[in-house]
N, C-alpha and C positions, 0 to 999 in steps of 0.2 A: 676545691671543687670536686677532687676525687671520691672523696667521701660524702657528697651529696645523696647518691643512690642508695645511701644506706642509713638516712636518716629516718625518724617517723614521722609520716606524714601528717598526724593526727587531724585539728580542723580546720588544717587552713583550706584555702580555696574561698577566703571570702570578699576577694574586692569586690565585687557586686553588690556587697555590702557597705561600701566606703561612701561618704561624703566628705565635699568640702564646696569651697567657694573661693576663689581669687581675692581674696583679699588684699586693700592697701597694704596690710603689714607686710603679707606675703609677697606683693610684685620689689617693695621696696628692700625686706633681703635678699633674695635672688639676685636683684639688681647691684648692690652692693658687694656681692658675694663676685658674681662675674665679672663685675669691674676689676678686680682680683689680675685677672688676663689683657684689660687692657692702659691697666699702671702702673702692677709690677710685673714684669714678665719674666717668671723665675722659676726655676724647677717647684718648688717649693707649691708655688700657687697654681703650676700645672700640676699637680698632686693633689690639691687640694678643693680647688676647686668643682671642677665634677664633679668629685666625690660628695660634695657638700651638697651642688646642687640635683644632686640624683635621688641623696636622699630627705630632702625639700620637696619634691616634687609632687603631685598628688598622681596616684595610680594611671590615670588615665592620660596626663599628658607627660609623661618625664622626659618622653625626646625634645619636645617641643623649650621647655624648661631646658634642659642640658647645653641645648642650639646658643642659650644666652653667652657663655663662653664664649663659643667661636667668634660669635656676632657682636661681642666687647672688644674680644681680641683683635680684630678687622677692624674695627671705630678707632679703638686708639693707636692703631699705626695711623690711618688714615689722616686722624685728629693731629696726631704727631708730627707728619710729613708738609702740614698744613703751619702748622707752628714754626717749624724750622725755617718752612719757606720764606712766613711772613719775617721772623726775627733776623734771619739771613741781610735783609734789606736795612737795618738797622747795625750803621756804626758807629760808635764803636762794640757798641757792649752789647750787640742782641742775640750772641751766644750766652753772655749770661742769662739773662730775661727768657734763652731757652730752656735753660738748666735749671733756673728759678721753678719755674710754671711742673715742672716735673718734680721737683721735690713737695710742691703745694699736693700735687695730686696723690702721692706718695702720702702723705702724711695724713689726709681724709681714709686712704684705705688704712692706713694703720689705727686708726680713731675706732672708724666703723667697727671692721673685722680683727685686729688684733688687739688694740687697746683694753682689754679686761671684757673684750663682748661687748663694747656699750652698745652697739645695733644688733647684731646676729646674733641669733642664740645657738648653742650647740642643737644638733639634729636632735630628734627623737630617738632614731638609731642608736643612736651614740649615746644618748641619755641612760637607754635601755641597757645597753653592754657595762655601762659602769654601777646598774643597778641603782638608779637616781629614778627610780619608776614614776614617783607624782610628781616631777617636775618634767620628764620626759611628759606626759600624760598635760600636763598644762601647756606644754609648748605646743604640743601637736593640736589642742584647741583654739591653742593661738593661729596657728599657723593655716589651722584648714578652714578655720571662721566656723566652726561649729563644736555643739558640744556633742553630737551624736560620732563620735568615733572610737566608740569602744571595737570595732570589730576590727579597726586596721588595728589599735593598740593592741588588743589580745596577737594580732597576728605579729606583733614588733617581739613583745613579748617571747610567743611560741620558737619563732627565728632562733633569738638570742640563745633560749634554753638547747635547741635542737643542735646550735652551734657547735657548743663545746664538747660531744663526743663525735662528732662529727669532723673534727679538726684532730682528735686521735687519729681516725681512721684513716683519713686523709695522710696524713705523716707515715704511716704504718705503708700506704700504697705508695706514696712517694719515694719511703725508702727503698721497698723494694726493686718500683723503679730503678731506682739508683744502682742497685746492687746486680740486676738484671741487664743493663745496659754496656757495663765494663765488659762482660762473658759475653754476648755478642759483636764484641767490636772482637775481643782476642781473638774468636772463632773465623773472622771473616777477614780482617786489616790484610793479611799476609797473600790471603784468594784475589780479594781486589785491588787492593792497594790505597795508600793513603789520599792520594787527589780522589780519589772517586767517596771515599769517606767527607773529603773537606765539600764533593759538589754535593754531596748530598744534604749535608748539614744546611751550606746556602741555600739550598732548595727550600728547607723545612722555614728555616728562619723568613724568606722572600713570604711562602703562604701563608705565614702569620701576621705579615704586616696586613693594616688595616688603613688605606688612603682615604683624605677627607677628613670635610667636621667629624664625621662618627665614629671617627676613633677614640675623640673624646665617650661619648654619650655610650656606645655600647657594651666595653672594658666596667663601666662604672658601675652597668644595672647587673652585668654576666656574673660578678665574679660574687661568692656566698659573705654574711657577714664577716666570717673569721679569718677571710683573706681579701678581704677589698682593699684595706690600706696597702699590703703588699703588694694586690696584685697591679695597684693603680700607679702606683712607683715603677713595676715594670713596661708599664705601657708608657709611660712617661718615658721611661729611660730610653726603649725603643726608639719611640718617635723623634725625638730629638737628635739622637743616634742617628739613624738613617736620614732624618732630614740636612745633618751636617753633611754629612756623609755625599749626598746627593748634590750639595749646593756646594763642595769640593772639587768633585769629579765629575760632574756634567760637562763641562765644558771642553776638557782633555774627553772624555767622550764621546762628546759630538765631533771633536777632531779627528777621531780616529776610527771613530763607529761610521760617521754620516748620517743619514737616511737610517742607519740600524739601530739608532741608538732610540729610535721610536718605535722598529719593531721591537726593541729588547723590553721597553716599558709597554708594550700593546698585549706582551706574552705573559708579563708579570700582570695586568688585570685581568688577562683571562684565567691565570692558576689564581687569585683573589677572586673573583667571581664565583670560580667552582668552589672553592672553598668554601665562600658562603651559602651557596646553594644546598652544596650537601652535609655541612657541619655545625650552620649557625643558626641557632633555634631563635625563634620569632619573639621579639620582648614584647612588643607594642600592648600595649595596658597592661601588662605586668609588675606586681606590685613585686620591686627586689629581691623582700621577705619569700616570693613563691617560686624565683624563678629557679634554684635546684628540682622545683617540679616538674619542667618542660622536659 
């Protein structure tokens, strides 16, 4: 993302130009794709997932589309919790019959989604970065129900190319990053001291986190082609992170906090709030391809 600003912008700017249509093919991988979250639920599929169906999505709905995660995710606990209860009541063996019914389901998504593609087909995106252009170009007809989309394809295309010096540059700012980072701590560790170092870090790490569904959906559309896979692993990693993390230490928390331990989480969505108010650029019908334009 660092090296966004210093791509060329050349033509894109043309989702207004984009068509498509909902199509049966289309709701049905989505569908399958999401399911993803609520049959296996595994780092793996939280990686992958969004990511897939973000760049599935057509320009205009992608949040809406992305939502299908959460909304699998939520069903198959639910569905789950439902299962147990009823096989519970069944003995001797209706923990097996539970465990049966989960590897059924298990084994549909591996058919669907990992067995060789036989339903899903790799994104467009993705088609396009491996240089697979006419069949990236077939899929994306498949998938939007029409043959008029030459203008997102040029745009998948432009992406990809703009990508790769882009991801120099990026490297070049990162490292310096890096290099600038060590000489400000030397300069300053010894004036402040280390706990004031460690609050500050928590600090930064707390207004990065991102509560709710959208923490899937908008990690997925932000981050540029040449770092989505990476950056979607770290939002993964986070969330799960702090979600253990939380559902650890709540309870010794609330022993000890009381009452504060809500204004501690009341304080953390107002530095998340501000955060997004003044940091977080607006996706909503943005086509991924544009969004280092914002």
């Amino acid at each position: 993302m660092a090296g966004g600003g210093f791509r060329d912008r050349g033509n894109l700017r043309r989702a207004h130009l984009y068509e498509y249509k909902i199509t049966k093919y289309f709701v049905f991988t989505c569908l399958v794709a999401a399911m993803g979250g609520s049959f296996l639920d595994m780092i793996l599929v939280f990686l992958a997932v969004p990511l897939y169906l973000s760049e599935m999505a057509p320009a205009k709905i992608p949040g809406a589309v992305n939502q299908m995660f959460q909304l699998t995710t939520c069903v198959g606990i639910l569905v789950a919790n439902a299962i147990n209860y009823g096989t519970e009541k069944i003995h001797p063996w209706g923990w097996r019959l539970s465990l049966g019914l989960a590897t059924v389901l298990a084994t549909l998504m591996f058919v669907g989604g990992g067995g060789g593609w036989l339903v899903l087909p790799e994104t467009p995106n993705s088609l396009v970065e491996q240089g697979r252009l006419e069949e990236a170009k077939r899929v994306l007809v498949k998938v939007r129900g029409t043959t008029n989309v030459d203008a997102e394809f040029a745009d998948l295309v432009e992406a990809s190319d703009a990508a790769r010096p882009a991801s120099l540059i990026s490297s070049l700012i990162t490292g310096g990053a890096l290099v600038l980072a060590p000489l400000i701590s030397m300069a300053l560790v010894d004036k402040f001291g280390r706990r004031a170092f460690f609050m500050e870090a928590g600090m930064e790490m707390f207004d990065c986190m991102v509560l709710g569904s959208f923490g899937w959906p908008v990690p997925s559309e932000l981050f540029p082609l040449e770092t989505r896979s990476a950056g979607q692993s770290m939002v993964v990693y986070v969330n799960l992170l702090f979600t253990a993390l939380i559902s650890q230490c709540f309870l010794v928390s609330l022993c000890h906090l009381k009452y504060g331990i809500f204004l501690l989480f009341a304080g953390l969505i107002v530095i998340m709030s501000s955060f997004i108010y003044f940091l977080l650029p607006e996706t909503k019908q943005v086509p991924i391809e544009e969004v280092y334009l914002l």
